[in-house]
N, C-alpha and C positions, 0 to 999 in steps of 0.2 A: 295375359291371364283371363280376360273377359272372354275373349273368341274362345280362346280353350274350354270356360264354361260353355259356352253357350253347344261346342259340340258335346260335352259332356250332357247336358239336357239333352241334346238329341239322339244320342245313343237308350240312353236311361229308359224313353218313349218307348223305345221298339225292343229292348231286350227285359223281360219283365227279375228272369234270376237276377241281372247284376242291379238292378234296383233292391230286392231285397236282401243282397250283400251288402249295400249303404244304407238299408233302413236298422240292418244287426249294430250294425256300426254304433249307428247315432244311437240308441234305443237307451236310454238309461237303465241300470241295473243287471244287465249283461254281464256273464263271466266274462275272463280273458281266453278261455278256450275257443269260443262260439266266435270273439270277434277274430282271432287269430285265423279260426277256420275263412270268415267270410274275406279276409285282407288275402289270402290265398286266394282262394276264386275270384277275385276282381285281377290279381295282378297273372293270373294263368289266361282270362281272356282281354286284358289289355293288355298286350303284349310290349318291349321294350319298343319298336319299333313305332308306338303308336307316338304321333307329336304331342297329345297331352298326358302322357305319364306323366311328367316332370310335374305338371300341375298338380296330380291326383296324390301324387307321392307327398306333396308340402301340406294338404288337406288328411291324408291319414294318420301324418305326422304329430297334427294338432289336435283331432278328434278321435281316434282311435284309440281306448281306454285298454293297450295290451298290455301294459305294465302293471295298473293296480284296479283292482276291481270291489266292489262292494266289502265279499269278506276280508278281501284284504284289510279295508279300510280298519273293519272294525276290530280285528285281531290289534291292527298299527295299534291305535286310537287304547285300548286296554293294555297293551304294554308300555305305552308311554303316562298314563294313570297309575298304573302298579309303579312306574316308578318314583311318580311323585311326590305318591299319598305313602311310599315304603315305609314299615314299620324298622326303625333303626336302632339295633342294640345297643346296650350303654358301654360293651366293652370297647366296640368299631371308635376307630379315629374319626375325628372331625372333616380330614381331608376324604374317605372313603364317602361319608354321607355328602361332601360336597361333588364329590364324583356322581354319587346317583341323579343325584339331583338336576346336574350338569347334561347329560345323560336326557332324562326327561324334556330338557326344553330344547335339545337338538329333536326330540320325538317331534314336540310342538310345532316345530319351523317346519319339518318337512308336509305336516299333516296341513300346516296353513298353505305350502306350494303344491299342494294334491285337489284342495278346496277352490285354489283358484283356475285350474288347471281340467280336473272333472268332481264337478260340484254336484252332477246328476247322482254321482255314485254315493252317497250319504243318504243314506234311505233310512237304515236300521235304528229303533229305537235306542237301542243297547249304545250307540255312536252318541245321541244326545243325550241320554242319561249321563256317561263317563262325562262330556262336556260340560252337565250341570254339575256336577258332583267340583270338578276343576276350578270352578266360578267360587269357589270359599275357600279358596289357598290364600294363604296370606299372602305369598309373593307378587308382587305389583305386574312383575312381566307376565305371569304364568297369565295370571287375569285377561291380562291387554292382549295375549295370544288367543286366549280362550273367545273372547267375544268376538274378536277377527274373523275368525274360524264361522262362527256362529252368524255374524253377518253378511256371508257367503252363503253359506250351505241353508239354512235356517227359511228358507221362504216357503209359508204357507206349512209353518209347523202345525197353527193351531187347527188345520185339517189336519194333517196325518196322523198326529200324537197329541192329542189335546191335555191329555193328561200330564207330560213334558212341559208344554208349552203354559199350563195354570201354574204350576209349580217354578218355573222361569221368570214369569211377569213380576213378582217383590222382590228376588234376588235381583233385577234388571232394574226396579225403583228405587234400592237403594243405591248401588254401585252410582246412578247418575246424579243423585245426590251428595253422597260422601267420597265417593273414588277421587281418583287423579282426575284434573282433564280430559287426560286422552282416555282414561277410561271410560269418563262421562259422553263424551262423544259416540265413541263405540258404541254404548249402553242404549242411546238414544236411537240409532242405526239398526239395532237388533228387535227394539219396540216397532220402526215402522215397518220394517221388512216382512215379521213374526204374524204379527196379528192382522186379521183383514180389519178390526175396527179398534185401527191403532192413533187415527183422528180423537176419538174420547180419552183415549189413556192421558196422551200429551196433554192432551188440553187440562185435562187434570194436574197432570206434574208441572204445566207451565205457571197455572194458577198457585200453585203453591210453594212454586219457588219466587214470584214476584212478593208473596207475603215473606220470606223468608232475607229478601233482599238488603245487605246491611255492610258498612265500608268496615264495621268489627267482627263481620264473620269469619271463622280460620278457613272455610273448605268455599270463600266465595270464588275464586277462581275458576275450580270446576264449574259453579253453578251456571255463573257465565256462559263459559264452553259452550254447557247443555242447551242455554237457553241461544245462542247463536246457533245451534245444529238444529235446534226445532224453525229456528227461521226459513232456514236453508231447505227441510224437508216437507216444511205443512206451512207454508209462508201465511196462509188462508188463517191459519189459529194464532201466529204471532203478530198479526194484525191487529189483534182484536185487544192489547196488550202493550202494543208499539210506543206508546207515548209515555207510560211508568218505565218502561224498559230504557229507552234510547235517552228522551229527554230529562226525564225527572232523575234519571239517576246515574244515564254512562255518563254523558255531556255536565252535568250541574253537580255530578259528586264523586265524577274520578278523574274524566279527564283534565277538567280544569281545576283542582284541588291536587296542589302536590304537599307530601309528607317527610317528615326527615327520615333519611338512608343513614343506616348503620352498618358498617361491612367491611369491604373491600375495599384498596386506597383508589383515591382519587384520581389518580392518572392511567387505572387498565382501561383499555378502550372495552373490551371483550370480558366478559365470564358465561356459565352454564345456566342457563334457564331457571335449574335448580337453587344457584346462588343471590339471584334476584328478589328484590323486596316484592313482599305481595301484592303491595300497591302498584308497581312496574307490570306486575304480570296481569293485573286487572285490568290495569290500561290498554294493553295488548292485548286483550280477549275482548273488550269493546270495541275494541278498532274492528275487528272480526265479526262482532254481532250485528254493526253497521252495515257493514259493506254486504254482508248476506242477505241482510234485508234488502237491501236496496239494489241488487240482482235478481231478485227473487218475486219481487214485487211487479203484478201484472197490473197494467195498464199506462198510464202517465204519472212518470218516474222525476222529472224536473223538478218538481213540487221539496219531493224528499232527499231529492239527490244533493239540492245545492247547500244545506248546512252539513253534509258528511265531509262532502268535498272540497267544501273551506276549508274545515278541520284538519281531513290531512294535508291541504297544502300550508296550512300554518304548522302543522308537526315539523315537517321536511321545511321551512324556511326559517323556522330556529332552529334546526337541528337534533329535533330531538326535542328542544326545553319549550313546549308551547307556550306557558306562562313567563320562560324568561327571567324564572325567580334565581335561578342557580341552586337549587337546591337538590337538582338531582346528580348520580355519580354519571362518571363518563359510557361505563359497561350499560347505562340501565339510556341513556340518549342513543346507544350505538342500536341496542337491542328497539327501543321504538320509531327510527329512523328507518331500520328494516323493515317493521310490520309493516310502515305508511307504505313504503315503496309494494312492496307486496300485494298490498290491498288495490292501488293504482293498478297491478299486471291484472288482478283477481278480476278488475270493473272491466278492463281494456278487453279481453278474453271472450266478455260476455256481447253477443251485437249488440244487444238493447244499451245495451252502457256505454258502450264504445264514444259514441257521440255528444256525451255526458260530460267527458274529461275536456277543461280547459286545459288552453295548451299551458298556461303555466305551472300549473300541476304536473302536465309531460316533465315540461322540463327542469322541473326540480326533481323529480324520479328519476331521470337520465344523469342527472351527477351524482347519484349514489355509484355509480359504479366509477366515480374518481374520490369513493368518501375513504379517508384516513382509517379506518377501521377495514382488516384482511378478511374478516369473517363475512360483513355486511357485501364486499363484491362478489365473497366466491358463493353465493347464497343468493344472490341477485342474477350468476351468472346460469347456476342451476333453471332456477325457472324460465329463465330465458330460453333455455335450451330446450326443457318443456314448452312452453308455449310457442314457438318459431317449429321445429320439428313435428306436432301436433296442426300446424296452421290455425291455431286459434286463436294468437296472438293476431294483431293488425299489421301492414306491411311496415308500415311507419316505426316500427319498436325493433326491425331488424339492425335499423341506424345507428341505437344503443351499443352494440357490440364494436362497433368502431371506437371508443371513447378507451377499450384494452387496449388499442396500441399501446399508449402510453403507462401499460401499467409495468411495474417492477418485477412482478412474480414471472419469471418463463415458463412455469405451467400454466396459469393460468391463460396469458397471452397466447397460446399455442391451443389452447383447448377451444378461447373462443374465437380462432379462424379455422380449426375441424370444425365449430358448428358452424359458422359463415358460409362457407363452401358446401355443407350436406344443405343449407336451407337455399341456398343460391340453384342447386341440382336440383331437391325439388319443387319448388316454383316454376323451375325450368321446366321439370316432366309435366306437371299437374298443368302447364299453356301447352303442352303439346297434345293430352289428352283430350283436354277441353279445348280444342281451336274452334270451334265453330261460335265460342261465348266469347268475343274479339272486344266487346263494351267494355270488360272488366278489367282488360292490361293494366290498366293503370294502378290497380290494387294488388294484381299476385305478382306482376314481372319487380325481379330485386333489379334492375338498374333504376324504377322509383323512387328508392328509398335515399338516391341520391341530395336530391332537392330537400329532402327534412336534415339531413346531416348537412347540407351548408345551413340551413337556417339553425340546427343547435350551435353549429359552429357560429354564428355571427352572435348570438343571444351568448356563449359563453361568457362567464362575468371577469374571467381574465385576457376577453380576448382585445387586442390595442393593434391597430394598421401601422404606429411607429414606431412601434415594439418587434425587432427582427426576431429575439427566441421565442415571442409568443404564435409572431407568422411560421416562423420553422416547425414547432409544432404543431399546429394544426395542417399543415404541409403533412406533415406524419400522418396524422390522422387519415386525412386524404390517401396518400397513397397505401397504405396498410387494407382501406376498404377499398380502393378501387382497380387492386391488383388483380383481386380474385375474380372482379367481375368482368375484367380483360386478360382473362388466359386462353379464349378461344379467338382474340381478334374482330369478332364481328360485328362489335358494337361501337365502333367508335365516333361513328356518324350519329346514333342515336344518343348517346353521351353527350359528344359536342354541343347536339340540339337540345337535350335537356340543360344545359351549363347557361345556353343561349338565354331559352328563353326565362331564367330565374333573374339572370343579370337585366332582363328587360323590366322585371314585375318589383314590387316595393314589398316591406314587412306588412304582415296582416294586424298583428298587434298594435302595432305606433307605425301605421304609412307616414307623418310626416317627421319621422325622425330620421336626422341627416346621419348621426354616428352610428345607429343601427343598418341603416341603409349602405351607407360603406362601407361597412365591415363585411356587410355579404354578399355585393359586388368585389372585393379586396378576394374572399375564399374563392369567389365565381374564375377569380384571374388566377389562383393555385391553381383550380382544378382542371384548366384549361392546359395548365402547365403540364400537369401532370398526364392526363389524355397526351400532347405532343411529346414528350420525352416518351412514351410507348409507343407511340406511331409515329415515329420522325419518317420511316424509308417506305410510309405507304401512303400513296393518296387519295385523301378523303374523300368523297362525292357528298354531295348532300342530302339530309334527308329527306324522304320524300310524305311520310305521313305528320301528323299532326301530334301536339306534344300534351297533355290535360299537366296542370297541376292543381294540387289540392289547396282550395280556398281557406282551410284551414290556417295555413301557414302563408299565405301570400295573397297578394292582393293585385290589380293593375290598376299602373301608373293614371294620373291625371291626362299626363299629355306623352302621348306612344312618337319617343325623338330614340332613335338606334344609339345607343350607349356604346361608347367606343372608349373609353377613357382606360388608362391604366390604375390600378390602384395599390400598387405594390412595386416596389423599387425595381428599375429600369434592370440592373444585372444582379436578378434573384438566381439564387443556387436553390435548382430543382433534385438535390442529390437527396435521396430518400435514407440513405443507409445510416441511421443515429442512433444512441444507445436512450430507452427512457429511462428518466427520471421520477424518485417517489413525487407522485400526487399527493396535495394533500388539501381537503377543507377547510375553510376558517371555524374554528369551535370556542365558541364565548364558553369561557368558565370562568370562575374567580382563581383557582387555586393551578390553571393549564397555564403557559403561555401561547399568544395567539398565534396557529398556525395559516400558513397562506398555499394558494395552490402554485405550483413550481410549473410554471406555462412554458420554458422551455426544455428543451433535453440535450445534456454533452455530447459534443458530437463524436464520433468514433477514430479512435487514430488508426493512423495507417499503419499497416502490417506490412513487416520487411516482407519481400518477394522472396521467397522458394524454391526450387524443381521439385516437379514433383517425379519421382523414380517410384516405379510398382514396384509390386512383390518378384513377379516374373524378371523383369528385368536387373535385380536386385543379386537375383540369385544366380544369371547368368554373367552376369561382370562377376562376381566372385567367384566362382568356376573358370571364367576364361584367367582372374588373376593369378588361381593353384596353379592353370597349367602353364604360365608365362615364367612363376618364380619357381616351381619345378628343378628346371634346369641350372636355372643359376644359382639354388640352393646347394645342388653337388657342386659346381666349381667353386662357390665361395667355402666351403667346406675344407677345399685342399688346399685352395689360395691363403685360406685362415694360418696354417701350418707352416708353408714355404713363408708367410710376411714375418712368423713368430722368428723362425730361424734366421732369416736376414738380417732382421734387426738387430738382433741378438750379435751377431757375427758384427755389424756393422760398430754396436757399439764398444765393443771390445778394440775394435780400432780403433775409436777413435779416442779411448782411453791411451795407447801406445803412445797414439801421438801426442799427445799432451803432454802426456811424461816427456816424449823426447825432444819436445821444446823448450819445455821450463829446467831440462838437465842441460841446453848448448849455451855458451858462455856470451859475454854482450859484447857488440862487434867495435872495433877501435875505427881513432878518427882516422878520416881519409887522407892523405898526403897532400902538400900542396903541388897547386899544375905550375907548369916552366911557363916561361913569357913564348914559346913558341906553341904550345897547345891553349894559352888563352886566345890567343890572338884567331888560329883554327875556331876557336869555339864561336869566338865573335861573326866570323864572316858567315859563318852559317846562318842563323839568325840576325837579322836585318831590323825587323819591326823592335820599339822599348818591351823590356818584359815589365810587366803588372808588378804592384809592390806586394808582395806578398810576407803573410804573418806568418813571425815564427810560430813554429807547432807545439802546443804545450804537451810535455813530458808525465804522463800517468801512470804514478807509482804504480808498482807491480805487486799483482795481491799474491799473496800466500796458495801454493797448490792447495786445490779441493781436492775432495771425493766426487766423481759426475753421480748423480742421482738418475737411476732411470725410469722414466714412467711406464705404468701398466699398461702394455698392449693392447690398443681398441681392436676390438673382431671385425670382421668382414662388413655386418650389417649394419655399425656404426660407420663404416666408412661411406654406405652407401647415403648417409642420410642427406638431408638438406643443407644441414649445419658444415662445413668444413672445419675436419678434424684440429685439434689444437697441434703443434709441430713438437716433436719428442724431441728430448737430449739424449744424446747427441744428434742434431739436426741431419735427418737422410733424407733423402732426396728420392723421393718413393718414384718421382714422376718421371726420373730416368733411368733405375733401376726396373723394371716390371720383375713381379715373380711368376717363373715360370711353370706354366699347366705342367706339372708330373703326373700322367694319368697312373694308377700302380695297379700291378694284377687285383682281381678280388676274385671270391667262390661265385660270384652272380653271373650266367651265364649270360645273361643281355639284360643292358641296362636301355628304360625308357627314358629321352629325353621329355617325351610330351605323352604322358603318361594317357592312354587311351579310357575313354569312359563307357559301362558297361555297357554292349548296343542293348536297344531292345527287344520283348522276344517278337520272333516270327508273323507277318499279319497274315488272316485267314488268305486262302487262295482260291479263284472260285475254278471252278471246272474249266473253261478255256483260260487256266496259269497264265492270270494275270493278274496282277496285286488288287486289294481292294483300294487301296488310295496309293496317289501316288505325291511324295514329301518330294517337295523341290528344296534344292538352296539355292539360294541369291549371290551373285557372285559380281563383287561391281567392278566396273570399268580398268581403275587404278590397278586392281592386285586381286590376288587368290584371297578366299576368306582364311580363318584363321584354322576353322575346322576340319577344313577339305586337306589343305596342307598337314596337319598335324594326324590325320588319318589316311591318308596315303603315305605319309613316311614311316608310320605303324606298320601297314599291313607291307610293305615294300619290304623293313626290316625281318618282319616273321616268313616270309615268303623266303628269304635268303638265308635265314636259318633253316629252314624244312630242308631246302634244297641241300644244301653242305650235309645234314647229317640222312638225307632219305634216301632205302636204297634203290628204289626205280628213280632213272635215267630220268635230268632233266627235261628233254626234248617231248617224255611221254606224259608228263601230269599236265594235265589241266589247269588251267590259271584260273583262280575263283573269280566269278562274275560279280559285278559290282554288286546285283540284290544280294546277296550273298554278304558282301563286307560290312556295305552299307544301309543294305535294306529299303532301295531306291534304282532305280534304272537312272542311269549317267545318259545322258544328251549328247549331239557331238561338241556344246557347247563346253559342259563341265571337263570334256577330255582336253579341248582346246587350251581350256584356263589350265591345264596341270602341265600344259606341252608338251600333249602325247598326241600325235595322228591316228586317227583310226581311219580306218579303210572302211 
């Protein structure tokens, strides 16, 4: 994009019309005609060919006002006034008037996305008149739209319409007085913007909101706000104030004065802003006036920084309860445990501050995002996103977002490794653009941010070396952030060497604490883990540049002896794939019971194995199985018919017989033998015969009726299962019934019923197909296709002939493209066991 400019400047030089095509452009107050015309003449002589259209085209895209122009605005802006201020008859329904109404503040939203968009085009008085008029609606939103609006467009009113902008000024001194908050903010935004000597106003409205200041005011909330926003804008006049403001009164009569809560029970972690005591919300808006100050303030910042910055890191180490009294609800700890952390990103953001934050403050703001309340991470995760994406967060606060692995929500978790990955990309781009500034690696490249993630990790207050679910999970953690930062392979030398030299250096906090110390040698030996299971099959070289780490966080050893020790059991299981577990904080309350953070996570069961079968192939075995049962659907069909009859026949016989046993009479004793055939009987048999039992004699039952079972079909015989055996027992297995084919009206029956070909492929002038479709025909046998379409057209080919009346000898035999829509090889004729010549 730059080179693109820079020929863009150089064209501009020498062609003077296309310059003043992009002066119509830019020019505030321009119809839509005029620029449409000139967006024309630039893209007639840059033509598509040119290499920076692409550029000029995303520049017109954003600056070029052909959508809405001046009148437009102010036509918009008076039909969205007509319909707010509408006169509503008494007969109209309630829901009509909330329809108009309705109606209007979609006017509002769009006018505020036009304001931000082209702000030049609000010229016309008539535009800010309707906006002042807006400003006395009772409804809260319309207001909060109104001044939006205003605070955009509004710069250097009191030149162009002075008369607007006198008339402006006590509708703008009250609202910041009695309004909402956010109105008061707004309010204060529109006085500095508005007026060139908006220094005296403030200073005026500061001074009289300090006299006004009082813990029994109903509207002190706003006032607050106000007087934080005047920090933030004229820091020069809230100076002048700072000491009634911050000390005498946020510090000595909000924040450490808590009041009893009436409300909502005990146990919500979370409610609406709205539902909060005003005391909560006080407190929350001083945490605000602090920290503005104390960004805001030029020169040497140490002086004022260090009692803000106790403060909040006593907020976030009770939890919320700074006092400890128990007397606030769990929603109003959740809600001030937020702001602290907030106010920590707010200081971190700014350079001057940056260097302000002890690191215990970090890292008590890094475990908000494992705090037991849903609202406080996905509001922690938000700003992150903004500040990491913006790069005005510090590299060190990328770390944070590692700490979701183990969160519960799958949206959430998924959301903050898309922002991991777009911040990992650009830091990436922003060292490629800037390569010649090589000093600063150590702050913009993300495999930095490595070294502060083992050091939160070893500071974790759950984290124990003989404790294996506490080692597993931070194992997670590790690999969840060090995945993304090894999907191009190329760092793993630089990794290694960062892991090195941490395991070499001590805690900066407490160097001579031995259980801090080995807990972040103990991570040093995960991560080591974790790099080798990604690069088992490549070998490493070593690095050849030098490695900085930040003083901050680490220190070096007394005496530099090469650390070689393990600190994590001999046969660790480096398997990353575990399901997390809810996190959750310890929270002192009287009326909670105490919760603890869950350091480990269950691991995942295994999942039986599968095939996996596509769509395509899905639908082809089901195809080949119609035409396979096809055919043996007509023979079981007939065979159904002949087994019905047999049986039938058979068991009628064997009824006969029955009868004609139980009708023959019982047979008499046998005679006795003469002494010359015992004697015969004897020489025969030589060996003793076995003593053998007489046979017992079983009555004889009464004839039945034979009962005959229902005849199973065909497709039950086919099954798995073997049929049960019928009475009278047939012997199906050496009876077969025999195929009776019987005339039918069907001239030709398909055994493998043919599938419709496809149509025709185009043919180019030397009639030769566009592509040419092979089949595969393997070693074993014919495919199943080739067969069952050669026996097709073989059969149709012998019907033509029998009923066609030119002579066999003279027709033409259709050519394979023809049948099949493919040229046959000599291979394919081979496999059929046809010779071709």
């Amino acid at each position: 994009a730059n080179s693109d400019l820079k020929r863009l400047s150089n064209t501009l030089v020498h062609d003077r019309s296309l310059l003043k095509a992009f002066q119509t452009i830019v020019t505030p107050g321009v119809s839509c005609q005029q620029v449409a015309r000139a967006v024309s003449e630039i893209m007639k002589k840059l033509t598509n060919k040119n290499p920076i259209m692409d550029t000029i085209r995303a520049l017109m895209d954003r600056t070029a006002p052909v959508l809405a122009d001046a009148t437009c605005i102010t036509v918009l802006v008076n039909l969205t006034s007509n319909l707010l201020t509408a006169p509503t008859d008494a007969e109209s329904d309630d829901e009509d008037k909330f329809n108009i109404f309705i109606n209007g503040q979609k006017g509002l939203h769009l006018i505020l996305s036009l304001a931000t968009v082209y702000p030049g085009q609000f010229k016309a008085q008539e535009v800010f008149e309707q906006l002042l008029v807006n400003l006395k609606n009772p409804d809260n939103e319309v207001v909060l739209m109104d001044l939006k609006i205003l605070a955009k467009t509004a710069h250097g009113l009191d030149r162009r319409h002075p008369t607007v902008a006198s008339c402006l000024q006590p509708q703008l001194l009250k609202i910041a007085k009695e309004g909402t908050p956010e109105q008061a903010k707004q309010a204060i935004q529109v006085i500095h913007s508005v007026y060139t000597d908006s220094p005296k106003v403030l200073e005026h409205l500061l001074e009289s909101m300090v006299q006004m200041l009082d813990t029994d005011l109903p509207n002190l909330p706003s006032i607050v706000k106000a007087t934080g926003q005047i920090a933030k804008v004229s820091p020069k006049i809230f100076e002048n104030f700072s000491r009634e403001i911050v000390r005498d009164f946020i510090v000595s009569e909000v924040l450490t004065q808590d009041r009893e809560e009436e409300g909502l029970v005990e146990d919500d972690y979370w409610c609406e802003e709205e539902e909060l005591s005003r005391d909560t919300r006080v407190k929350m808006e001083g945490l605000h006036v602090m920290v503005n100050w104390v960004s805001q303030t030029s020169g040497d910042k140490t002086v004022i920084s260090t009692p803000v910055l106790k403060l909040l890191w006593a907020l976030l180490q009770q939890k919320g309860d700074m006092n400890g009294n128990c007397e606030l609800r769990l929603c109003s700890m959740s809600h001030l445990r937020l702001h602290a952390g907030l106010c920590v990103l707010k200081l971190a953001s700014e350079p001057s501050c940056y260097d302000l934050i002890p690191l215990e403050l970090f890292q008590e703001a890094a475990w908000l995002i494992q705090d037991p309340c849903v609202q406080v991470k996905q509001v922690m995760l938000t700003k992150l996103q903004k500040g990491l994406t913006s790069m005005k967060l510090p590299l060190e606060y990328v770390a944070l977002l590692a700490f979701y692995a183990t969160d519960v929500g799958k949206e959430r978790r998924s959301k903050a490794r898309q922002i991991l990955l777009r911040v990992i990309q650009l830091r990436r781009d922003y060292m490629i653009m800037n390569s010649s500034n090589s000093e600063r690696n150590h702050t913009v490249l993300p495999e930095y941010a490595l070294p502060t993630l083992i050091h939160l990790l070893a500071h974790h207050p759950n984290m124990d070396i003989t404790n294996a679910d506490a080692l597993k999970s931070s194992l997670d953690v590790l690999w969840w952030f060090l995945e993304p930062l090894m999907q191009k392979n190329d760092n793993f030398p630089f990794l290694k060497k960062l892991v090195e030299t941490v395991k070499q250096a001590v805690d900066a906090i407490d160097p001579f604490n031995d259980t801090i110390n080995e807990r972040m040698y103990a991570i040093c030996d995960l991560a080591f883990g974790v790099i080798n299971c990604k690069c088992s099959n490549v070998k490493l070289p070593p690095f050849p540049g030098e490695v900085k780490l930040s003083k901050k966080f680490f220190a070096p050893p007394e005496k530099l002896v090469a650390n070689t020790k393990l600190y994590i059991p001999d046969k660790f299981d480096f398997n990353p794939h575990r399901v997390p577990v809810a996190v959750e904080m310890e929270v002192d309350h009287p009326t909670v019971q105490k919760r603890h953070i869950v350091a480990a996570d269950a691991p995942l069961k295994k999942k039986s194995k599968r095939k996996f079968v596509s769509r395509k192939k899905k639908q082809s075995s089901e195809s080949e199985k119609e035409d396979e049962t096809a055919a043996d659907n007509w023979i079981d069909d007939i065979a159904e018919k002949e087994e019905k009859e047999t049986a039938i026949e058979e068991a009628e016989k064997a009824e006969e017989a029955e009868e004609a046993e139980m009708a023959e009479p019982e047979m008499e004793d046998e005679p006795e033998l003469s002494d010359v055939e015992k004697e015969e009987e004897n020489e025969i048999v030589d060996t003793p015969k076995p003593k053998s039992k007489k046979p017992k004699i079983k009555p004889v039952k009464p004839p039945t009726e034979p009962k005959l079972k229902p005849i199973k079909s065909a497709v039950q015989y086919k099954s798995k299962k073997p049929p049960t055996p019928v009475k009278p027992a047939v012997d199906l297995k050496a009876k077969k019934p025999k195929l009776v084919v019987r005339k039918q009206a069907v001239a030709r029956i398909e055994l493998f019923p043919e599938p419709e070909l496809p149509k025709p492929k185009p043919v180019k002038e030397d009639l030769k197909p566009m592509k040419v479709v092979k089949v595969k025909i393997s070693k074993q046998g014919h495919s199943k296709e080739t067969i069952k379409k050669s026996f097709n057209s073989m059969y149709d080919q012998l019907i033509k002939n029998l009923y066609s009346p030119m002579p066999y000898h003279k027709q033409k035999s259709p050519s394979p493209e023809r049948l099949y829509g493919y040229r046959r090889r000599d291979s394919h004729w081979s496999a059929l066991g046809i010779k071709r010549k």
